[in-house]
N, C-alpha and C positions, 0 to 999 in steps of 0.2 A: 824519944819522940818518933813517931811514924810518919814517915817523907808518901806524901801520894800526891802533890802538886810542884810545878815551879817554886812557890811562894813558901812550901816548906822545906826546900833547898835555899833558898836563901838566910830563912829563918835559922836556919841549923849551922850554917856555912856564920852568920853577923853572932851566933854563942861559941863558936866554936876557934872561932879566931878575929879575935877583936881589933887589928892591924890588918885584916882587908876591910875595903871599902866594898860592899856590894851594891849593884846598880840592878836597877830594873829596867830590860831588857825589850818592854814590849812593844813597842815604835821603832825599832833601830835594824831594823834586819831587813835583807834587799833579796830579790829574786833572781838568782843566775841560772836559772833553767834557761830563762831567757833567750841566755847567751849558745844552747845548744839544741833549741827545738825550730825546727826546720831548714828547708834547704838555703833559705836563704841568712840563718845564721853562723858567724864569724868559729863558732870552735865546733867542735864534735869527740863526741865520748870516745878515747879510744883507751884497749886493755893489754899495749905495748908502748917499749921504750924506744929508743931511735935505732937501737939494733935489733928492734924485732923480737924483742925479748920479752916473755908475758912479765905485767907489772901488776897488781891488787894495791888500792889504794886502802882497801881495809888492814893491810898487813903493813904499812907505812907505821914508822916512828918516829921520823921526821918528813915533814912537806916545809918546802922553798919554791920562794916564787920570785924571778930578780925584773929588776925593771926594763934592766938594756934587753932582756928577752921575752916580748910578751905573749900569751899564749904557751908558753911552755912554762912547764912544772917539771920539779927533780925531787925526786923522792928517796927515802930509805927506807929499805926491810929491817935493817940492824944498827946500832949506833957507831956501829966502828964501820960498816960500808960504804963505799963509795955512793953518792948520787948517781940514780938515774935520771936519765933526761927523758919526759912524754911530753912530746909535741902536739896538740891538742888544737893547733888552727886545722879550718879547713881550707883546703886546694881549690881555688874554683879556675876552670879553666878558662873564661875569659875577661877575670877583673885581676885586679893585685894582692897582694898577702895582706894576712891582719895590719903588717907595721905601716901600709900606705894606711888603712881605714880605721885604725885605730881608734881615733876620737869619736867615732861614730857612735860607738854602743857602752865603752867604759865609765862614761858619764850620766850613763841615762835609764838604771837598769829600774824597774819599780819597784818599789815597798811593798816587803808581804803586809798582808793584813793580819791582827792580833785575833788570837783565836780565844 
């Protein structure tokens, strides 16, 4: 079978293993750029850990995200390493951190559109 669309990933994926369920996807996905384009939004891209330590999230083999800490991600390079921690709010100097304004933006991000 030759895969050149979504629709023939899932085709291949509902012969190939009859015990998953697959779902169509095309409504269900949110837009988190959101959360990092402009000055006035809550996080910001950064390519270090909390010791300043370059991190690639493309070299991640696990990502975690806990609830008691929002805004931050810990990542792994390797399965047996430690978590890094990337802090990912941003600092603004005369309001309060993400954990005062939290509710502001986490509930409201918009739906991409189906292409």
């Amino acid at each position: 079978m030759m895969i050149l669309t979504p629709w023939d990933w899932q085709q291949t994926v509902r012969q190939c293993f009859s015990n998953y369920n697959v779902l169509n996807m095309e409504q269900d996905f949110l837009q988190f750029n959101a959360l990092f384009k402009g000055k006035n939004a809550p996080f910001i891209h950064r390519k270090q850990n909390v010791e300043k330590e370059k991190v690639l999230l493309s070299s991640s083999v696990h990502i975690q995200v806990r609830q008691e800490n929002p805004g931050i991600i810990y990542l792994k390079s390797s399965f047996d390493s430690e978590f890094d921690a990337v802090d990912l709010n941003r600092i603004k100097r005369r309001s309060r951190r993400l954990e005062d304004s939290k509710d502001k933006f986490l509930t409201h991000l918009p739906m991409k559109s189906a292409v």
